[in-house]
C-alpha positions in Angstrom: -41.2 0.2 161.2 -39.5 -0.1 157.9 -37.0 -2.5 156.9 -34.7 0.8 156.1 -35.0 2.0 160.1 -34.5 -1.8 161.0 -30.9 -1.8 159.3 -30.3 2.0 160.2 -30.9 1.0 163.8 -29.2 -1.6 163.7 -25.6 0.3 162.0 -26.2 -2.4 159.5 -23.8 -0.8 156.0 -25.5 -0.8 152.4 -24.1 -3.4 150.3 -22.7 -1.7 147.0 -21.7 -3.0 144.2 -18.7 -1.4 142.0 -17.8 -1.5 138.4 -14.3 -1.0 137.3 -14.5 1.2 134.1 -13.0 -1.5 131.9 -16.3 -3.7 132.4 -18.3 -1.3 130.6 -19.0 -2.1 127.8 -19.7 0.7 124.8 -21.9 0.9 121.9 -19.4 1.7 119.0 -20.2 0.7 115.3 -18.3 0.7 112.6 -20.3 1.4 109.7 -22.2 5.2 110.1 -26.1 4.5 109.8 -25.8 0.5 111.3 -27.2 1.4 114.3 -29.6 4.7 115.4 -31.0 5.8 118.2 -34.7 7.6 117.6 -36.5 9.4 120.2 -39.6 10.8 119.6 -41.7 14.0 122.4 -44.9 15.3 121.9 -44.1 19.2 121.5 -47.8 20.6 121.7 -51.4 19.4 119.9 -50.4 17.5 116.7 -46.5 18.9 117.0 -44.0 16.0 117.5 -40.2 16.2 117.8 -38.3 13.5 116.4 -34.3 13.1 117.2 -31.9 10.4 115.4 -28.4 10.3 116.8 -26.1 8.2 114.9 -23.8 5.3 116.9 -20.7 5.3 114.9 -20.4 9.3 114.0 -22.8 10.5 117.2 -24.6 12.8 114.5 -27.8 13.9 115.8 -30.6 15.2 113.5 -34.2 16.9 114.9 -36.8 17.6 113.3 -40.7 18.6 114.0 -43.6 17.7 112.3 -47.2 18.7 112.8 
């Protein structure tokens, strides 16, 4: 038996664990360019896809290269 049928046979309740909205906490800079996310996917053979979105303006640029 699992641990998960143990509790479930038991009526044992999940402990969760709630944030109020106010505790999160958001990536915002001030300055455009201070901060960029880059992601970068393998399209096909020797074909990449990169993608840069900007934190402060949330501009995103893509662009593929072979």
């Amino acid at each position: 038996m699992t641990v998960w049928r143990v509790l479930k046979n038991h009526q044992v309740k999940a402990v969760v664990k709630r944030r109020k909205k106010s505790d999160y906490i958001r990536y915002g800079k001030e300055i455009p360019g201070e901060r960029v996310q880059l992601d970068v996917m393998k399209v096909r053979n020797r074909a990449y896809q990169f993608t840069a979105i900007d934190d402060c303006t949330c501009l995103r640029t893509i662009r593929v290269s072979q």
